[in-house]
PDB file of N, CA, C and O in Angstrom:
ATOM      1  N   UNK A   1       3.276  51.779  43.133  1.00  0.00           N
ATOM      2  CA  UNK A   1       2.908  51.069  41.928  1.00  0.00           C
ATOM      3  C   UNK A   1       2.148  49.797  42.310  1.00  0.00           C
ATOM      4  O   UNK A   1       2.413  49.355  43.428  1.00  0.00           O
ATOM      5  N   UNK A   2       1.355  49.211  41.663  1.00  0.00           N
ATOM      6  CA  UNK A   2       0.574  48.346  41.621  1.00  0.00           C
ATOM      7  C   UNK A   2       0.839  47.117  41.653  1.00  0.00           C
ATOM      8  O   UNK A   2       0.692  46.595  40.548  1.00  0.00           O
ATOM      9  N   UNK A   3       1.194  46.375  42.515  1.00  0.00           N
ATOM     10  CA  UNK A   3       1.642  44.933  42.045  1.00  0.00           C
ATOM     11  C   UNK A   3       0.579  44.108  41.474  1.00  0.00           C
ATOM     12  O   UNK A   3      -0.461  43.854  42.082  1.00  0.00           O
ATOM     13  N   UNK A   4       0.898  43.626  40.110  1.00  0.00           N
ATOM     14  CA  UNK A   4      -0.071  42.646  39.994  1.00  0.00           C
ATOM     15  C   UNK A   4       0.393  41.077  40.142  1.00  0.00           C
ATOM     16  O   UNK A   4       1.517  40.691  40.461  1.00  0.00           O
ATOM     17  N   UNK A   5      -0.829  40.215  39.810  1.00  0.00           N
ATOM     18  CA  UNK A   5      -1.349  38.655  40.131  1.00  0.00           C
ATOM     19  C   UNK A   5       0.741  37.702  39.089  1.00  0.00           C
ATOM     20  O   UNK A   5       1.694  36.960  39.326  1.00  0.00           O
ATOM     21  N   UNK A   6       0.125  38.575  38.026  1.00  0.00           N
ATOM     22  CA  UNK A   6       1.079  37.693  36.804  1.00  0.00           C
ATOM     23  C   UNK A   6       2.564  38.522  36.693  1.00  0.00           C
ATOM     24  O   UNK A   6       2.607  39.718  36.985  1.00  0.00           O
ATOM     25  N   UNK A   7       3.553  37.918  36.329  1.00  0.00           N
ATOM     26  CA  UNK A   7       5.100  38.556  35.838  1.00  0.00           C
ATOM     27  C   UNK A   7       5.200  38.291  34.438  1.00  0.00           C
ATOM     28  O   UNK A   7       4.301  38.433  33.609  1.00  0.00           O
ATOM     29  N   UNK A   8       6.200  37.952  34.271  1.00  0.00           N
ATOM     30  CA  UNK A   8       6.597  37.995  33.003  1.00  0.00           C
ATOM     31  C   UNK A   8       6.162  37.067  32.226  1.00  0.00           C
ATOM     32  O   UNK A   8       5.628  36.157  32.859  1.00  0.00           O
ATOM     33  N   UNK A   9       6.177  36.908  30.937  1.00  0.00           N
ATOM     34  CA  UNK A   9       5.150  35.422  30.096  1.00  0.00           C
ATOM     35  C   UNK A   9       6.568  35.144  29.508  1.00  0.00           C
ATOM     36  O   UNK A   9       7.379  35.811  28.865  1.00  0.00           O
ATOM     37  N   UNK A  10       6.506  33.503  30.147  1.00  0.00           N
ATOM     38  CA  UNK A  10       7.541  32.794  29.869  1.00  0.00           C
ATOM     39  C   UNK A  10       6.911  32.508  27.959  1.00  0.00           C
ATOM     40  O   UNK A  10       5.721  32.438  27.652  1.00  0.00           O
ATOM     41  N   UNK A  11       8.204  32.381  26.872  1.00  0.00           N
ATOM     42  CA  UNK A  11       7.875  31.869  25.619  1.00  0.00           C
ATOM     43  C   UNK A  11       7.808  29.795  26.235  1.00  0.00           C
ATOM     44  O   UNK A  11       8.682  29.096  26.749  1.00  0.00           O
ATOM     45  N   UNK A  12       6.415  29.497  25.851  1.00  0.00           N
ATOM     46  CA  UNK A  12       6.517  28.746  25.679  1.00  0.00           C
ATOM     47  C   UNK A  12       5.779  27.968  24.271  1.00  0.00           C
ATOM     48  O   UNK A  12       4.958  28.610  23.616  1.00  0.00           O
ATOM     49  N   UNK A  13       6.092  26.754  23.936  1.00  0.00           N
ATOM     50  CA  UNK A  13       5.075  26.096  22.754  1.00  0.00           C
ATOM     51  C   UNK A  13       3.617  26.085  22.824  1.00  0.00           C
ATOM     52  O   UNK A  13       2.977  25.270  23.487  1.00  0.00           O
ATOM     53  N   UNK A  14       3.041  27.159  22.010  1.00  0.00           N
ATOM     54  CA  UNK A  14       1.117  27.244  22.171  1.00  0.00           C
ATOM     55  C   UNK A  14       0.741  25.739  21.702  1.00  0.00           C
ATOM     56  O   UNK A  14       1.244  24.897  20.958  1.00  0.00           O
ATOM     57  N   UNK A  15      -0.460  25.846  22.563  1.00  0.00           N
ATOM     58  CA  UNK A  15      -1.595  24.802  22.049  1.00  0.00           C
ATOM     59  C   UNK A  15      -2.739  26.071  21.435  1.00  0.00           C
ATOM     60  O   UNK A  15      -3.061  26.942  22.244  1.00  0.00           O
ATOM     61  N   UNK A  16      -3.298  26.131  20.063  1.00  0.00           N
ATOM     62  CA  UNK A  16      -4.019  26.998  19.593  1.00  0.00           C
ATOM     63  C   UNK A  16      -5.448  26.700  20.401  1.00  0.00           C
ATOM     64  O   UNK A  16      -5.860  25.693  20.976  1.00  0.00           O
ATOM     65  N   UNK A  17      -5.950  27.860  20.213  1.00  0.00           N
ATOM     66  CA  UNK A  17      -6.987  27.774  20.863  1.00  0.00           C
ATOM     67  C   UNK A  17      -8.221  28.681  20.669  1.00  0.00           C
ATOM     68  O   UNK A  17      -8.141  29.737  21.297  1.00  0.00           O
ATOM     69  N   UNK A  18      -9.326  28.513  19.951  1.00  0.00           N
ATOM     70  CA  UNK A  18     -10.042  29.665  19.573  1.00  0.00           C
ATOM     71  C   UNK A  18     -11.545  30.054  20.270  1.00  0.00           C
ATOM     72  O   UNK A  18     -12.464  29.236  20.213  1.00  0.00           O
ATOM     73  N   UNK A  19     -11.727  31.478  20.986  1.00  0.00           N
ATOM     74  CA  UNK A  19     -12.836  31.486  21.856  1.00  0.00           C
ATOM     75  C   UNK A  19     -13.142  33.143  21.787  1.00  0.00           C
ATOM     76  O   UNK A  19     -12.271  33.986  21.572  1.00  0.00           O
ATOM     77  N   UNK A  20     -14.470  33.404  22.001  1.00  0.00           N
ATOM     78  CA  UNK A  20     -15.047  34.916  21.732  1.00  0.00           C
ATOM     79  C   UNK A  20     -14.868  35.270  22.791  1.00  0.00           C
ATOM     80  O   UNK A  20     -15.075  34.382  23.618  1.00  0.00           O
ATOM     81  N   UNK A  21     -14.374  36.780  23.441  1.00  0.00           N
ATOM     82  CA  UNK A  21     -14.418  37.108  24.620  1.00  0.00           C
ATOM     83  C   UNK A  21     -15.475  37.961  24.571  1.00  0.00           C
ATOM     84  O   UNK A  21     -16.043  38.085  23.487  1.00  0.00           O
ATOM     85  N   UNK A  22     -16.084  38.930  26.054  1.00  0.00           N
ATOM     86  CA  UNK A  22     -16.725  39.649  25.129  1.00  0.00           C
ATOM     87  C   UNK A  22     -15.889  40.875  25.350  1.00  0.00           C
ATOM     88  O   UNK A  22     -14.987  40.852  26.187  1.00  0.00           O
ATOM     89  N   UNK A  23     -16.225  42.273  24.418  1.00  0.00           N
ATOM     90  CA  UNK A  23     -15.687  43.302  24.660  1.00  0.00           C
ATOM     91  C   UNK A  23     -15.036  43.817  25.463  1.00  0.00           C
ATOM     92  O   UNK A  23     -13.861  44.127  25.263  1.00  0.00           O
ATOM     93  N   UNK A  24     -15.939  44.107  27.025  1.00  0.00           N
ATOM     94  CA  UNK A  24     -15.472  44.696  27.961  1.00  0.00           C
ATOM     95  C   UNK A  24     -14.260  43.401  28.691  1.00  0.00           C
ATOM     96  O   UNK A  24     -13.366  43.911  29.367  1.00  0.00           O
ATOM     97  N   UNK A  25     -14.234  42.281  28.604  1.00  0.00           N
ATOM     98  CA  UNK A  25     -13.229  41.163  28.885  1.00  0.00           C
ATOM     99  C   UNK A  25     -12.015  41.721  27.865  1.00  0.00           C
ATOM    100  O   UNK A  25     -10.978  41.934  28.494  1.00  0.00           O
ATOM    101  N   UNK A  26     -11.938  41.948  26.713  1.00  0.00           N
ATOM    102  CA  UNK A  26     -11.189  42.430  26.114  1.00  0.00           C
ATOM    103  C   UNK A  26     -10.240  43.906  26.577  1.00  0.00           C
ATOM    104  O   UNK A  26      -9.056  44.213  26.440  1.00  0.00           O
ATOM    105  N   UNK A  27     -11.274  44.495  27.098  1.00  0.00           N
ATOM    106  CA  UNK A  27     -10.564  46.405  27.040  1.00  0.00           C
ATOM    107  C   UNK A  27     -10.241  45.532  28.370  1.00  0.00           C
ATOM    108  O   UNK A  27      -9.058  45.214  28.245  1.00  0.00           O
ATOM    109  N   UNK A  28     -10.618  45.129  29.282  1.00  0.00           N
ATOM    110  CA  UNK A  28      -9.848  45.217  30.566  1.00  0.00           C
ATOM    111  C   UNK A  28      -8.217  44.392  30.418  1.00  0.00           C
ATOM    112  O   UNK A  28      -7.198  44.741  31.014  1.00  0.00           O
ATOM    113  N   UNK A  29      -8.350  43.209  29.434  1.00  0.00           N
ATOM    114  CA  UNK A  29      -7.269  42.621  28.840  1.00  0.00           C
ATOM    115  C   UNK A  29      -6.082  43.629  28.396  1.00  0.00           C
ATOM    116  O   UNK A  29      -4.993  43.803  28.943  1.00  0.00           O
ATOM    117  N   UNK A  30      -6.574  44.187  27.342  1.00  0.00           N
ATOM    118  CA  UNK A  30      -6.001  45.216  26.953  1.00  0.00           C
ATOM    119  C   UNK A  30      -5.032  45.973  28.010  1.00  0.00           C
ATOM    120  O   UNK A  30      -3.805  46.048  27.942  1.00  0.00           O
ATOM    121  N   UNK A  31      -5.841  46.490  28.953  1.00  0.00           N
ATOM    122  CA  UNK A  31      -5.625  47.715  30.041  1.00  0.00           C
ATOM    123  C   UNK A  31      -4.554  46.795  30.565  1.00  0.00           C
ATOM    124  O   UNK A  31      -3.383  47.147  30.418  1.00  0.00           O
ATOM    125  N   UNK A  32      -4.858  45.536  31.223  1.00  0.00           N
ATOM    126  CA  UNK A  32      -3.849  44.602  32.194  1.00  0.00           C
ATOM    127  C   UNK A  32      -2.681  44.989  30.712  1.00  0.00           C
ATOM    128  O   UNK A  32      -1.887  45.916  30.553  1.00  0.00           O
ATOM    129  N   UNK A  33      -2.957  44.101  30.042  1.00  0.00           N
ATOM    130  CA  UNK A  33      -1.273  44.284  29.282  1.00  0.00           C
ATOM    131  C   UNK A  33      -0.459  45.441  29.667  1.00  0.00           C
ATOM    132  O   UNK A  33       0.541  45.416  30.385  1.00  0.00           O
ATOM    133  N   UNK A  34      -1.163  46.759  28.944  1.00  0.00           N
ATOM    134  CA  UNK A  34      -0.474  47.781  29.167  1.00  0.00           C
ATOM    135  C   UNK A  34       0.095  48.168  30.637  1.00  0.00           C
ATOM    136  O   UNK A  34       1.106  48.870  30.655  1.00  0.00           O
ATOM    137  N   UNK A  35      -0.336  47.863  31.568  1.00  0.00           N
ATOM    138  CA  UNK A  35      -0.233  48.184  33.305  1.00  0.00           C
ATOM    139  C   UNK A  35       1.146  46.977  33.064  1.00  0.00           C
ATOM    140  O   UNK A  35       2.265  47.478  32.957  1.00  0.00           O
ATOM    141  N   UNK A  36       1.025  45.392  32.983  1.00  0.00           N
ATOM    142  CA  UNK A  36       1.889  44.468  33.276  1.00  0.00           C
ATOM    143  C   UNK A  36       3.306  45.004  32.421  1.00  0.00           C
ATOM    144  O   UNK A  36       4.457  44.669  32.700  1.00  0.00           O
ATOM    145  N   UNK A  37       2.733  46.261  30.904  1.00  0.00           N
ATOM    146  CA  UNK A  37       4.205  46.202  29.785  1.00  0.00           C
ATOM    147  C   UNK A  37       5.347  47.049  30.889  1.00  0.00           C
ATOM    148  O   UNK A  37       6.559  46.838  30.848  1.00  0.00           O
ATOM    149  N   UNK A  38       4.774  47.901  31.729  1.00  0.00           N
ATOM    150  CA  UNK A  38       5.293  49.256  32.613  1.00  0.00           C
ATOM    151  C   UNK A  38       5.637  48.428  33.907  1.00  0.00           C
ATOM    152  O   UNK A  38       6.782  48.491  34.355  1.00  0.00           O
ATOM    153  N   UNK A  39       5.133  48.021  34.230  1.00  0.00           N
ATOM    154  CA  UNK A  39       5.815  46.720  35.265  1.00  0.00           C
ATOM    155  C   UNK A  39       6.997  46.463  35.307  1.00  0.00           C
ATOM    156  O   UNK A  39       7.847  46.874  36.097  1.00  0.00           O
ATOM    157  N   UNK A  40       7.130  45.438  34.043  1.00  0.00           N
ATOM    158  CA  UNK A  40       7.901  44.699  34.159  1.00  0.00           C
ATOM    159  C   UNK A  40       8.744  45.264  33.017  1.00  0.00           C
ATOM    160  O   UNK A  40       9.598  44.462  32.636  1.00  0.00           O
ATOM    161  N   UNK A  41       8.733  46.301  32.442  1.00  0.00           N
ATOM    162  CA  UNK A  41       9.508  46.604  31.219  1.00  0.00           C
ATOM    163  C   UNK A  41       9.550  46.047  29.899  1.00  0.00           C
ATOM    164  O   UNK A  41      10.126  46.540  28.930  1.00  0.00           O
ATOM    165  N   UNK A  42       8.712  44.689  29.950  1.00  0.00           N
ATOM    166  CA  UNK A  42       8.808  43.664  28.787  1.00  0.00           C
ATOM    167  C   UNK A  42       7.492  44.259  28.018  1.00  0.00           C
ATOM    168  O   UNK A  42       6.404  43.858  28.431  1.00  0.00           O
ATOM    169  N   UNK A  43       7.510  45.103  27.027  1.00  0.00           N
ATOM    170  CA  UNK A  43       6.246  45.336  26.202  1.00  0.00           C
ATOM    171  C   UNK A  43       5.313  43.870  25.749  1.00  0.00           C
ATOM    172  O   UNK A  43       5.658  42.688  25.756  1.00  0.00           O
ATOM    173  N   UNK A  44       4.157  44.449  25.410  1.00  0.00           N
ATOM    174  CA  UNK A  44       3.132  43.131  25.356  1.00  0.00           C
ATOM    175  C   UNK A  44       2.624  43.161  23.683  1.00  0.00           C
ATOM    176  O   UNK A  44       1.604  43.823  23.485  1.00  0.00           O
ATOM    177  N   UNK A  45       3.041  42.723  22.887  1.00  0.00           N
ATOM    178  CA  UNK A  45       2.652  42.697  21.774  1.00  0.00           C
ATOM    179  C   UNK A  45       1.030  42.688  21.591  1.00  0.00           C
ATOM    180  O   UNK A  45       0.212  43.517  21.192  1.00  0.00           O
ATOM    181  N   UNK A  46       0.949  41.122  22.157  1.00  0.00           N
ATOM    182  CA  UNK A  46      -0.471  40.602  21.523  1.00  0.00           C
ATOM    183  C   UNK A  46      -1.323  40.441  23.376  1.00  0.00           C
ATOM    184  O   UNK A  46      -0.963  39.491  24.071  1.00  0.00           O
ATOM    185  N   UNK A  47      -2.135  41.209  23.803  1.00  0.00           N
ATOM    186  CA  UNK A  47      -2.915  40.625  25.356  1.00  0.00           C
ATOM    187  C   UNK A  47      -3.352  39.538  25.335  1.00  0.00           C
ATOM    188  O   UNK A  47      -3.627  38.936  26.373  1.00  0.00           O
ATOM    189  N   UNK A  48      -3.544  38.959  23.955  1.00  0.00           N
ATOM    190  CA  UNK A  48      -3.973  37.420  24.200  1.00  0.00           C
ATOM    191  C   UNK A  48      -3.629  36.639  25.152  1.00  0.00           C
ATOM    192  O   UNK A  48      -4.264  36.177  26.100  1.00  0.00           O
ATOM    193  N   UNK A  49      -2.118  36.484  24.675  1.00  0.00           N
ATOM    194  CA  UNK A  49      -0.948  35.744  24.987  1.00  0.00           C
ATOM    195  C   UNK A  49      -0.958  35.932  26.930  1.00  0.00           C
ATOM    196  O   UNK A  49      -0.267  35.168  27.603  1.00  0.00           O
ATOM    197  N   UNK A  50      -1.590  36.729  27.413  1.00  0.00           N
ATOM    198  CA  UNK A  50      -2.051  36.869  28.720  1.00  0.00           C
ATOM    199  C   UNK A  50      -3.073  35.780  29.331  1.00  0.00           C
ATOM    200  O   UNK A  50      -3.086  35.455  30.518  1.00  0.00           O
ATOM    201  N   UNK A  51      -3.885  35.294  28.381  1.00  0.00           N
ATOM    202  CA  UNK A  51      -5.231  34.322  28.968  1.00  0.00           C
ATOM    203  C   UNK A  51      -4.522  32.902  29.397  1.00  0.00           C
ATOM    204  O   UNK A  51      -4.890  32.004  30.155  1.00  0.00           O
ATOM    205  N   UNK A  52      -3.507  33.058  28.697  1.00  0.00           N
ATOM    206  CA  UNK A  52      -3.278  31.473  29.575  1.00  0.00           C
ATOM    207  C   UNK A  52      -2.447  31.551  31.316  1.00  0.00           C
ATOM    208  O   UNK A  52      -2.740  30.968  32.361  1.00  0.00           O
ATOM    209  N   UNK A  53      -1.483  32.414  31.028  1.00  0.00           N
ATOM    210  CA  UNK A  53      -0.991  32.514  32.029  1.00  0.00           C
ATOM    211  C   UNK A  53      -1.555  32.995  32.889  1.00  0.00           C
ATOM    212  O   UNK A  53      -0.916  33.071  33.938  1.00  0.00           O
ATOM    213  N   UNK A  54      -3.151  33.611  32.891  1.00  0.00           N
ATOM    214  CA  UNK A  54      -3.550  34.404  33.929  1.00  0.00           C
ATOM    215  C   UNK A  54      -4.478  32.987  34.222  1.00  0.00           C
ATOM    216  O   UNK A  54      -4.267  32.553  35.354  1.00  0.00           O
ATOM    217  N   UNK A  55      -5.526  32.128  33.374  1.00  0.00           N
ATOM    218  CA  UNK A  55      -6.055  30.857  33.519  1.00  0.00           C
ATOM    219  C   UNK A  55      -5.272  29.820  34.380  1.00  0.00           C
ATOM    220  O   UNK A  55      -5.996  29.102  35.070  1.00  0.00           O
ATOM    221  N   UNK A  56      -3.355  29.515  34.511  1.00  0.00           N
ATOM    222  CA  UNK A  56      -3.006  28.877  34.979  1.00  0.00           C
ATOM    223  C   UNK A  56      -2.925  29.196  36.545  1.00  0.00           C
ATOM    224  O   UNK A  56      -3.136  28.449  37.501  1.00  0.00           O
ATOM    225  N   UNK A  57      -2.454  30.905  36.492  1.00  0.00           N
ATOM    226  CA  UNK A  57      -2.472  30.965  38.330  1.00  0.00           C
ATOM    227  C   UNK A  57      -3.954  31.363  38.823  1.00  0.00           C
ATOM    228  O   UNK A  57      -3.993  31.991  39.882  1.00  0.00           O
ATOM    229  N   UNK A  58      -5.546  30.990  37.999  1.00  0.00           N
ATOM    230  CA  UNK A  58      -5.846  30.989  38.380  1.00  0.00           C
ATOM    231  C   UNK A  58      -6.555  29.735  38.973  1.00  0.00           C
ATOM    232  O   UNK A  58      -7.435  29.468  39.792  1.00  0.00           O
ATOM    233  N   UNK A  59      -5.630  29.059  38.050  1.00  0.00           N
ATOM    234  CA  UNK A  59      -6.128  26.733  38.928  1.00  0.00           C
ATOM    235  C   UNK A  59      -5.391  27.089  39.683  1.00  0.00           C
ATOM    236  O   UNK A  59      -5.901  27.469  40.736  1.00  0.00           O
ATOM    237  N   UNK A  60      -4.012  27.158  39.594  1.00  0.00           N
ATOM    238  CA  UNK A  60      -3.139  26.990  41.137  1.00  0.00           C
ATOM    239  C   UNK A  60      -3.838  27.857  41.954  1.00  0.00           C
ATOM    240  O   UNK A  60      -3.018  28.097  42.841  1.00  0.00           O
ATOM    241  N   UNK A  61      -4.580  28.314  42.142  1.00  0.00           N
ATOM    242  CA  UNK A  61      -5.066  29.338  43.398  1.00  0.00           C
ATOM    243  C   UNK A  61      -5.986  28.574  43.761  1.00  0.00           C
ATOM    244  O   UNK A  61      -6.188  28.231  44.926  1.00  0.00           O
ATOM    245  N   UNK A  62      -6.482  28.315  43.012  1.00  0.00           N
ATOM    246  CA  UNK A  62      -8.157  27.308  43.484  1.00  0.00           C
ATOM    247  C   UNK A  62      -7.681  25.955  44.490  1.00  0.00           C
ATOM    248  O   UNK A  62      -7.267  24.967  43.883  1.00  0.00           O
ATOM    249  N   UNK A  63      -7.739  25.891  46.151  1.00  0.00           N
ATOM    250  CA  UNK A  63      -7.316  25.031  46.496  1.00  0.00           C
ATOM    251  C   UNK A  63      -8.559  23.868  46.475  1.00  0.00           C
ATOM    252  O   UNK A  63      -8.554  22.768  47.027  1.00  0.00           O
ATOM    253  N   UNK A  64      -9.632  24.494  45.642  1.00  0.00           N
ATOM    254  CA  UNK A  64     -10.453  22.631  45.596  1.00  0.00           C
ATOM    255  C   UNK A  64     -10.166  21.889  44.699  1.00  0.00           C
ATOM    256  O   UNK A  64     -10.119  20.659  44.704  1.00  0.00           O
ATOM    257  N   UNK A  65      -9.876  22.914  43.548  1.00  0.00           N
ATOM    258  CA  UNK A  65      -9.741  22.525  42.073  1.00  0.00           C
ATOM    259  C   UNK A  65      -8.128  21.403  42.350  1.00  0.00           C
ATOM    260  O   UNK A  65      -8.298  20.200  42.157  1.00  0.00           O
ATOM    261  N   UNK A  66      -6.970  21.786  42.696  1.00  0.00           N
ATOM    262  CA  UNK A  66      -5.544  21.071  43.443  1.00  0.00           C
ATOM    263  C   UNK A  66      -6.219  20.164  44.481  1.00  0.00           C
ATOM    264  O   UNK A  66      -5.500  19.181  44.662  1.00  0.00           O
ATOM    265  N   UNK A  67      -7.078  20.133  45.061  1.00  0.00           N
ATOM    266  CA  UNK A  67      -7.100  18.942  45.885  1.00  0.00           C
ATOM    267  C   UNK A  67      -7.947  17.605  45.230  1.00  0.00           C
ATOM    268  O   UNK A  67      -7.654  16.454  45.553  1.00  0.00           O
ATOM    269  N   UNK A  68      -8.992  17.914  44.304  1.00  0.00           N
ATOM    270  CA  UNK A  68      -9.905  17.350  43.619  1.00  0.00           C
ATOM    271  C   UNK A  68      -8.357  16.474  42.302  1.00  0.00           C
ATOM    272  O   UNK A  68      -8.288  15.329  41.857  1.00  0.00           O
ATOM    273  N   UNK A  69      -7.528  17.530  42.130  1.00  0.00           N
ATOM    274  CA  UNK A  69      -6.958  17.252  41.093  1.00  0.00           C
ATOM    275  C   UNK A  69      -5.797  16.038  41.672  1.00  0.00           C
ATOM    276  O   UNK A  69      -5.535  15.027  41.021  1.00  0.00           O
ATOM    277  N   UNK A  70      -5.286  16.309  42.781  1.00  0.00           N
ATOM    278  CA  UNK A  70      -4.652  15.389  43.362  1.00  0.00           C
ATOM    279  C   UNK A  70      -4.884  13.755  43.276  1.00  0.00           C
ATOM    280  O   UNK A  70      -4.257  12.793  42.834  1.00  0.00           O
ATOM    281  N   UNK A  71      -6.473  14.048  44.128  1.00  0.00           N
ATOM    282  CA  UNK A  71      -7.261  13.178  44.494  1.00  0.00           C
ATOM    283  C   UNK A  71      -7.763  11.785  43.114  1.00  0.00           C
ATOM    284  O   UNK A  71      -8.358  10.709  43.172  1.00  0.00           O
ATOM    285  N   UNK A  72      -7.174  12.525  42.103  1.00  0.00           N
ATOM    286  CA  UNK A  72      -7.867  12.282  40.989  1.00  0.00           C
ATOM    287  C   UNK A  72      -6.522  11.479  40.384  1.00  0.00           C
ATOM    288  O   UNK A  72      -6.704  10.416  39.791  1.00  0.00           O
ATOM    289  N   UNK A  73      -5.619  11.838  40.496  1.00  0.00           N
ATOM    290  CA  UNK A  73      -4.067  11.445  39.706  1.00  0.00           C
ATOM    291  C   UNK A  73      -3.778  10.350  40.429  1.00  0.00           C
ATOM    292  O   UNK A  73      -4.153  10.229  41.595  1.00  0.00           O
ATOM    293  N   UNK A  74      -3.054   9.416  39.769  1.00  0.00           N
ATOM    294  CA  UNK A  74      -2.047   8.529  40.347  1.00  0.00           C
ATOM    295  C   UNK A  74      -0.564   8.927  41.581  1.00  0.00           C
ATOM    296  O   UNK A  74      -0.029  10.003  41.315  1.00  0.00           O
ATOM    297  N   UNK A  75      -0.111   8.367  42.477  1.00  0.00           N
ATOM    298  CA  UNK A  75       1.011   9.066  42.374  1.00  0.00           C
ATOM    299  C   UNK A  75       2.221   9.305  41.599  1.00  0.00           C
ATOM    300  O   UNK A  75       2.424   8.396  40.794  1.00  0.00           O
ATOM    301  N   UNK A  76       3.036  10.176  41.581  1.00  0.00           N
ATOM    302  CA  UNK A  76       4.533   9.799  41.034  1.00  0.00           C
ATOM    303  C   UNK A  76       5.235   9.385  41.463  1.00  0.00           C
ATOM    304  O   UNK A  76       5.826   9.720  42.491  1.00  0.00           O
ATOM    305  N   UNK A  77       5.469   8.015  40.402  1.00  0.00           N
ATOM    306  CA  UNK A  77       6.665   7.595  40.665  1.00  0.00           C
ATOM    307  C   UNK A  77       6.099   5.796  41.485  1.00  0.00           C
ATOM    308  O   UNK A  77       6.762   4.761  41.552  1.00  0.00           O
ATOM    309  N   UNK A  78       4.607   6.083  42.001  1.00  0.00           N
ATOM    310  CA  UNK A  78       4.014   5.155  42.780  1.00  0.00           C
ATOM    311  C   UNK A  78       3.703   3.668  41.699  1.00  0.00           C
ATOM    312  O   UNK A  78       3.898   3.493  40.496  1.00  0.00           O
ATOM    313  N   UNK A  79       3.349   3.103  42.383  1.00  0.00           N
ATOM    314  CA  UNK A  79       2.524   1.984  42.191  1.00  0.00           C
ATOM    315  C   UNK A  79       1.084   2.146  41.566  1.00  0.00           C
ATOM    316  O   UNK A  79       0.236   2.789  42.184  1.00  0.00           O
ATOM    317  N   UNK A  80       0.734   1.432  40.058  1.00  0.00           N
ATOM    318  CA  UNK A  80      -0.727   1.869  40.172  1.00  0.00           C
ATOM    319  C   UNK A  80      -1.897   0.971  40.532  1.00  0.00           C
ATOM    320  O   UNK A  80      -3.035   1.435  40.594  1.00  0.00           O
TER     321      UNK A  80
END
């Protein structure tokens, strides 16, 4: 079986958000849901609900985007 990138979609509080995908971004959406519902056993209502969580591990992967982002923040907890 296929391991994929994402697990389970934690419920958390949406920030709404409205954007056109195009089609074929869609059917492949689609397809991931259905592959991730057989996975993990948790059926996928809406594939939407996929774009964020797949958008978040794909910043954490980006190690320029985390170092730029670092570079950019204060520390915690530090002195400013």
């Amino acid at each position: 079986m296929t391991e994929l990138k994402l697990g389970a979609i934690e419920d958390d509080k949406p920030i709404k958000v409205t954007h056109e995908l195009p089609a074929s971004v869609h059917r492949d959406l689609v397809s991931y849901a259905e592959i991730l519902a057989q996975e993990t056993g948790q059926p996928i209502q809406d594939p939407s609900k996929l774009i964020a969580p797949m958008l978040a591990r794909f910043m954490a992967a980006d190690r320029r985007f985390r170092r730029a982002r670092r570079a950019r923040l204060p520390p915690i907890g530090g002195e400013r």
